[in-house]
C-alpha positions, -999 to 999 in steps of 0.1 A, spaced: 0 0 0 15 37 -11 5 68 8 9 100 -4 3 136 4 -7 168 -7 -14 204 -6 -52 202 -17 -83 219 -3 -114 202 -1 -129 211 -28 -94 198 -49 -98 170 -31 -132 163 -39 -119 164 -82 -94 138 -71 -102 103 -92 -108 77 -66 -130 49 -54 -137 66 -21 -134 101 -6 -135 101 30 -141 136 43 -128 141 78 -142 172 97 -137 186 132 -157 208 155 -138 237 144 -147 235 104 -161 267 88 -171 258 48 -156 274 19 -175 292 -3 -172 263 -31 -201 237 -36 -189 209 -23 -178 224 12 -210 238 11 -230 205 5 -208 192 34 -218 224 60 -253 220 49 -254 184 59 -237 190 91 -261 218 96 -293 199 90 -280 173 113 -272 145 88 -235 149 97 -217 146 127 -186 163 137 -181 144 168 -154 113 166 -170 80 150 -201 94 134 -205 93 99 -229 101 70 -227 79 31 -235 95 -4 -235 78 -36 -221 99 -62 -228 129 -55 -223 159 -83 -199 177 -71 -171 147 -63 -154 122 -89 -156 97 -60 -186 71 -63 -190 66 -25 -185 98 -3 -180 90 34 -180 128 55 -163 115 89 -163 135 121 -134 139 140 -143 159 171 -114 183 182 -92 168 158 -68 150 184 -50 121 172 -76 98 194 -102 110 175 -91 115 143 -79 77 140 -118 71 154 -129 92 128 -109 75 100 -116 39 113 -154 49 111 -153 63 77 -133 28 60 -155 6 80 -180 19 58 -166 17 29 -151 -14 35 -148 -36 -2 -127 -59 -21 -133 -33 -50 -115 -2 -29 -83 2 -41 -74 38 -48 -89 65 -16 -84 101 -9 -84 109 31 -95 147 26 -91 167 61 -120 197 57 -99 224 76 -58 225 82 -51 199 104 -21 193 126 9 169 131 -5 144 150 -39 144 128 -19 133 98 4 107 122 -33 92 134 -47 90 100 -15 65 84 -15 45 115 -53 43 114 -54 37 76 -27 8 80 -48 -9 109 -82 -7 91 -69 -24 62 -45 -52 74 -48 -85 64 -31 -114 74 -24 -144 44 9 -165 55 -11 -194 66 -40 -193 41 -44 -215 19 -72 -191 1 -61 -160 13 -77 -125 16 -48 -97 10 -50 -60 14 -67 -44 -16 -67 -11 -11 -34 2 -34 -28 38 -26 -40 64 -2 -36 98 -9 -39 126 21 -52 158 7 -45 193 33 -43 225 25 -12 227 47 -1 195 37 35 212 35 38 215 74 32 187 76 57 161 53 83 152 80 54 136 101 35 119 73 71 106 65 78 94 98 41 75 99 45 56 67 81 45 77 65 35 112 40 18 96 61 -2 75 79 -13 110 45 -19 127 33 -41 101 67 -62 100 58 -68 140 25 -82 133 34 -104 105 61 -122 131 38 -117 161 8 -129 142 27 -164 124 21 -196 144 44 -210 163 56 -237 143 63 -207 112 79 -185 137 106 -208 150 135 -194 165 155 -199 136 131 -182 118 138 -151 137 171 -154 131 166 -156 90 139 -121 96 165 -103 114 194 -114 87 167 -104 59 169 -68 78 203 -66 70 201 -60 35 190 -28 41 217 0 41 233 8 76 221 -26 90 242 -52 104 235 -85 118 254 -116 139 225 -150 144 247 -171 177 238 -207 180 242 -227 210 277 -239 211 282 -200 208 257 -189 238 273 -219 259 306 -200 255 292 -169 266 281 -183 298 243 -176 289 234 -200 320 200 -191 328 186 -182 286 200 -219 280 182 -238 306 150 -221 290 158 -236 257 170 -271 271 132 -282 267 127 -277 237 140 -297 201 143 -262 182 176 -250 188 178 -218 203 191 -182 187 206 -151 201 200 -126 176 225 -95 177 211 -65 154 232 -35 145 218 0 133 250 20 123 239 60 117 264 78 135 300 75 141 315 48 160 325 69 191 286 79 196 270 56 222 243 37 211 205 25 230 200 -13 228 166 -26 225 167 -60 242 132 -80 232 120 -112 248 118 -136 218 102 -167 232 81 -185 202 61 -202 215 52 -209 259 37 -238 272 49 -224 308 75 -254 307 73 -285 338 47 -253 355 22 -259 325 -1 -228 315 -41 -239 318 -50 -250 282 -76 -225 273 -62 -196 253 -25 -213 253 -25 -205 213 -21 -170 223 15 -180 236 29 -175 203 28 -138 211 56 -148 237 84 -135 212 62 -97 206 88 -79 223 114 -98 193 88 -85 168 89 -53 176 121 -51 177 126 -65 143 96 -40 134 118 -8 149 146 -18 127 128 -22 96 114 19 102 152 31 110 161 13 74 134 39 61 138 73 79 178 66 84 185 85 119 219 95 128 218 76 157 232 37 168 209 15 177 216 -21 191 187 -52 188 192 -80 214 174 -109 210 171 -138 228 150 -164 216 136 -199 222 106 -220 231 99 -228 263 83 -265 265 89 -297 286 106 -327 278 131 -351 293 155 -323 295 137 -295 305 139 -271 333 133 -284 370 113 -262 397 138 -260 422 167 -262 398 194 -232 399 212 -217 371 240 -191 371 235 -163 346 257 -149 323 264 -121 351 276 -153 377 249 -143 397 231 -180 403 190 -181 402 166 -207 418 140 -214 394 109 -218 413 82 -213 383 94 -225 348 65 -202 334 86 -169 346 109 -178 316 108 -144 297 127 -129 327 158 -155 322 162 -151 290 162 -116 288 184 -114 325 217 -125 300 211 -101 275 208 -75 296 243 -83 312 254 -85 274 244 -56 263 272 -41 284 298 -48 264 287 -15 238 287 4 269 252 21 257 235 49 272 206 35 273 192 4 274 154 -7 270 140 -39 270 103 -50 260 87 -80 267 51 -97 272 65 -105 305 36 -103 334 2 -115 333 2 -96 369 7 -60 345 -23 -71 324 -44 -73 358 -30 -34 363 -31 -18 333 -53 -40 307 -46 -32 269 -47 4 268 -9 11 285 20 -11 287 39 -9 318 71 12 321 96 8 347 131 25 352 148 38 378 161 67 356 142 95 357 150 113 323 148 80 305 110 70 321 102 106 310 116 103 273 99 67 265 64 82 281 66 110 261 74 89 229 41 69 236 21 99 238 33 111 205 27 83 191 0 70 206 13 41 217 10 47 255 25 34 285 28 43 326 49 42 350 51 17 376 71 19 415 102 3 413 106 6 451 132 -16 469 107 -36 491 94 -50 464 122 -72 451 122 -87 485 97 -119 481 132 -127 454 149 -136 481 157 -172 486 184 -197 504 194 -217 480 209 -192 452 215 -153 450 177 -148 437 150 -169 429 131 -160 394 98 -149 410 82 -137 440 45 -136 454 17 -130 433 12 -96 448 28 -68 429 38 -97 402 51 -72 373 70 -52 399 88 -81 413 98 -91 379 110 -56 367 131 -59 402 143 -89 392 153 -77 359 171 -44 372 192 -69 390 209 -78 355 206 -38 347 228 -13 370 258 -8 349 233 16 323 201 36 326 177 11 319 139 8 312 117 -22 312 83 -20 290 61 -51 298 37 -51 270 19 -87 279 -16 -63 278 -7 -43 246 14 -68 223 -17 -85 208 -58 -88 213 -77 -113 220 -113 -129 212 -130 -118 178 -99 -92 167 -75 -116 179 -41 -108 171 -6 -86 175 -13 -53 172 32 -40 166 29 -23 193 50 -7 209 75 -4 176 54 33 173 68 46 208 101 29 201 109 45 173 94 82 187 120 74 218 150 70 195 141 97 169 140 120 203 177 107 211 191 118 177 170 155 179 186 156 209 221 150 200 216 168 171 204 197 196 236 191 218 258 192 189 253 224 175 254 241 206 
């Protein structure tokens, strides 16, 4: 699908060719003096159109547009919420196997994060899923063209959303493939398929390689499973080699049965959104091959199935970690922590200045935040505030969570320097403090996505999230440098 943009008025837009013309108008619209913004105030005045968010009115080729269907959309005050309500509305309508060619007309000048709301809703509205079917139903819809009268302003952003996109939709075709098409190794092969892109680099270590590295607690993980395990190392090369770069670490687990501490069988098909945080990361990537940053940018990640056989994983048993520090696992289902515990004490050797890891990690964080925020945690104050205001931008949000002291308590144990979890209480805490453990030679933030990574029930499946706030967060860190720089 190609999006495009231009400086057009309504009325301009309404002379574009197309098979659709979704009109999107806010509260604040005042018509033009032209026909067709008037046949659109006149049906907002009579009360046949809505401005507010969701509410839409049909015509059927109307005089005044090229387009055979006409869909006027409101979109309340114009905020990115309601704008990508607005345009979700306005496709739903329209939706057809014949739509290929659409013109998303805003009826006033609109604003960054209006355009930024609009791709990403576009992109959602019209994904379609075909790896696995046999008779599949791909994505009609061909091009997309934004028309705004101050379309100009506005260029860098729409930019920035179609290279996100292309990132967003790369981590829902990984978090979205079955498990047994989205085998370690096939990680490995997506991340080495990244690096034909300019500026990208990429090293796929086996397990004779991670046994060298002393990756104690990710291999006992992996010992339960036939697939051989991968440790994906991903590098994004945009500045020089002196500047410091972030690393992404993300939990790539393919597939969870919970190990020896089975999960309950309902729902366990969902556990092949285990490796999201992987996807996403893969995802983040695939945008900095488009919008090329001056920045460095590191992709850990770890990544294996976590199943029980002969071999596997013992409650009770203790591993030592690539750090030396020695764990006692008492639930094999708190996996995602062990295997993201030795990156994190890898990722020290690029001596970043930041270091992020995401991860569907906590059902406990689901329980506190649902699927509207993920669930930050960092000790580091400027680094909490940078990736909170990066999912606002994007709209991709997330919220704090205490990292107090107390809480890494119930980790305590007498048979190993930690054990892997605590009590149920506070479950997403403990396993952030668990994780921090593994984390004090960087500033360090821990995004548990296990609410946000995918949905469930009838719109079941990953939703790329958060590769949108990822990449906001590391386009900040190259404005900022940039900033620092020319100072």
């Amino acid at each position: 699908m190609n999006f495009e943009l231009k400086p057009l008025s309504l009325v301009e837009a309404a002379s574009e060719k197309c098979d659709a013309l979704l009109v999107l108008v806010a509260d604040a619209y005042k018509p033009a003096k032209d026909g067709f913004s008037a046949l659109v105030g006149r049906a907002l005045k009579d009360g046949d159109a809505h401005t507010k968010a969701g509410k839409t009115l049909a015509l059927y080729k109307p005089a005044l547009a090229q387009a055979a269907r006409v869909v006027i959309a409101g979109v309340g005050d114009g905020s990115a919420k309601q704008v990508r309500s607005g345009v979700a509305a306005a496709l739903a309508s329209v939706r057809s196997d014949k739509l290929k060619h659409v013109v998303l007309a805003f009826a006033s000048p609109t604003s960054d994060a209006a355009v930024r709301a609009s791709v990403a809703a576009v992109a959602e509205g019209t994904y379609s899923f075909t790896t696995t079917k046999s008779k599949s139903e791909p994505r009609t819809l061909q091009t997309v063209l934004l028309a705004a009268s101050n379309a100009a302003e506005c260029k860098a952003t729409f930019e920035r959303a179609v290279a996100i996109v292309s990132g967003v939709e790369l981590a829902k075709e990984w978090g979205n493939r079955p498990a047994n098409h989205a085998t370690p190794t096939h990680l490995g092969q997506a991340a080495q398929a990244l690096a034909k892109h300019a500026k990208i680099s990429c090293e796929v270590l086996g397990p004779k390689e991670v046994a060298k590295l002393g990756m104690g607690a990710f291999m006992a993980v992996a010992q339960g499973s036939d697939e051989p395990l991968r440790f994906i190392v991903l590098k994004y090369s945009g500045a020089a080699k002196s500047v410091a770069p972030t690393v992404l670490v993300g939990k790539g687990i393919t597939f969870d049965s919970g190990g020896i501490s089975i999960k309950p069988a309902p729902e366990m098909d969902e556990m092949k959104f285990d490796m999201c945080g992987a996807a996403s990361v893969l995802g983040t990537f695939r945008t900095l091959a488009e919008l090329k940053p001056a920045i460095n940018v590191i992709g850990l990640i770890p990544s294996c199935e976590n199943l029980l056989n002969g071999r596997a994983v013992k409650p009770g048993d203790v591993v030592t970690s690539m750090s030396g520090q020695t764990i006692e696992i008492l639930n094999t289902d708190a996996e995602g922590r062990l295997v993201l515990c030795d990156a994190l004490t890898y990722a020290e050797r690029f001596k970043p200045r930041a270091v992020v890891d995401i991860a569907t990690l906590t059902g406990a964080c689901v329980v506190a935040l649902g699927n509207v925020r993920s669930g930050l945690f960092s000790p580091n104050a400027a680094l909490a505030e940078a990736l909170g205001t990066a999912g606002d931008v994007a709209q991709d949000l997330c919220w704090q969570m205490p990292l107090d002291d107390e809480y890494a308590e119930g980790l305590k144990t007498h048979f190993a320097d930690m054990a892997n979890v605590a009590g149920r209480a506070g479950g997403a805490i403990s396993a952030a403090k668990y994780l921090q453990k593994f984390a004090d030679k960087y500033p360090w933030a821990h995004l548990d996505i296990a609410g946000t990574a995918w949905k469930s029930g009838a719109m079941k499946g990953a939703t790329g999230r958060p590769v949108g706030l990822l990449v906001e967060y590391l386009l900040g860190t190259a404005s900022a440098a940039s900033t620092a720089t020319s100072k």
